[in-house]
N, C-alpha and C positions, 0 to 999 in steps of 0.2 A: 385545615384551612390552608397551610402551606403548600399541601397539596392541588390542591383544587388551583391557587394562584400559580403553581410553577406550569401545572397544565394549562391553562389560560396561557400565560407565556408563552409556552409551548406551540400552540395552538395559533397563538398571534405570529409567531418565529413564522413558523409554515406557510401560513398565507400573505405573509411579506414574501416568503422565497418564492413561491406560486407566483407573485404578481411580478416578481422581478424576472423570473425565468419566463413568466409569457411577456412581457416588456424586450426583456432580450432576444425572443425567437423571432418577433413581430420586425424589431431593427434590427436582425439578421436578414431577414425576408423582404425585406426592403431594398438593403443592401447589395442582395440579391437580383432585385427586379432593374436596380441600377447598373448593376454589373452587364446583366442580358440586355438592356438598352446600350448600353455603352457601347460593346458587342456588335449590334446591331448597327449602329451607324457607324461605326467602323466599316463594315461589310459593305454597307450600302455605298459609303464614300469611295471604297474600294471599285465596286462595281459601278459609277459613275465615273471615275476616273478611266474606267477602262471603255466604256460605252464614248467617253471623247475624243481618247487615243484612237479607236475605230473610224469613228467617224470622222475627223481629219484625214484619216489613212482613206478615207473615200476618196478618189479621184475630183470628183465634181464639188464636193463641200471644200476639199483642199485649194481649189481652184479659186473658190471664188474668196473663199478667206482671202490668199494673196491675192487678189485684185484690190481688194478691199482696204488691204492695206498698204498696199501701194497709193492707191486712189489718197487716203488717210494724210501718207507722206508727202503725196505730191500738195494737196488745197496746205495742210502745215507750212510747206516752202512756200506758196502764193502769196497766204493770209502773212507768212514773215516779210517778205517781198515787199507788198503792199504798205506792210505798217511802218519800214522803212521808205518806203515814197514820201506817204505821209507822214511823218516824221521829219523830210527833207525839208516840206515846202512850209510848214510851220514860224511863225516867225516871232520869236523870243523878245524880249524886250533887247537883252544882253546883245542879241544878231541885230535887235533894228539898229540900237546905239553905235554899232559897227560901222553898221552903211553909212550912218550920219555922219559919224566922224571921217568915212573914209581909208581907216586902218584894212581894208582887205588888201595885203598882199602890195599895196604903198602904189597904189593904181593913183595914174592922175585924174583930173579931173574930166576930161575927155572920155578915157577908155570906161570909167567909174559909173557916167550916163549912158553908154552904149551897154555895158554890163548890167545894168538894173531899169526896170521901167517905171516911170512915176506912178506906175498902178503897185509899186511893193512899198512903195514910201505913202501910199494913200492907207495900207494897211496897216501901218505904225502909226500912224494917226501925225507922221513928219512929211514937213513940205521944203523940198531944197531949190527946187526950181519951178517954177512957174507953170502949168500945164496949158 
């Protein structure tokens, strides 16, 4: 009988090694198939990288790149341009209360109406002189 059980053991020992050693060969093989992808787009990235440095190195694709980004740079300076325009003509609460009081630059009252038109004090929702 001890017999018989230590071979059963035996027997059970093996076919755990079995499943384990094909367990193991299976996430080797895996490992494997990841390594050769890995590999692979290496390669690939490799040769795209090189397929862009050519084509830039084309006269005509080179060409119109720099237009492109010139063009890019120049509407950038415009649209900044612009947004300080509009930025200028904007009129703050803090800028109308200015005019009102009269604090720009200690202007009299003369130079103050000739400087400003009753159409920017119509925008403040302030009336200083009679239109």
């Amino acid at each position: 009988k001890d017999e018989d059980k230590s071979k059963q053991q035996n027997i059970e020992a093996l076919r755990r090694e079995n499943t384990l050693v094909m367990r193991l060969t299976t996430k080797e093989q895996e490992l494997q198939d990841c390594m050769n992808q890995i590999q692979e787009m290496k390669a690939g990235q490799t040769t795209s990288m090189a397929q862009l440095r050519t084509m830039l190195l084309d006269p005509a694709v080179n060409l119109i790149f720099q237009r492109i980004t010139k063009e890019m740079e120049e509407n950038k300076e415009k649209l900044k341009q612009t947004q300080n325009e509009l930025s200028a003509w904007k009129f703050t609460p803090d800028r109308c209360l200015s005019y009102y009081h009269g604090n720009i630059i200690n202007l009299s009252a003369n130079n103050f109406q000739t400087l400003l038109l009753p159409g920017d004090f119509k925008l403040c929702n302030l009336t200083i002189w009679p239109t």
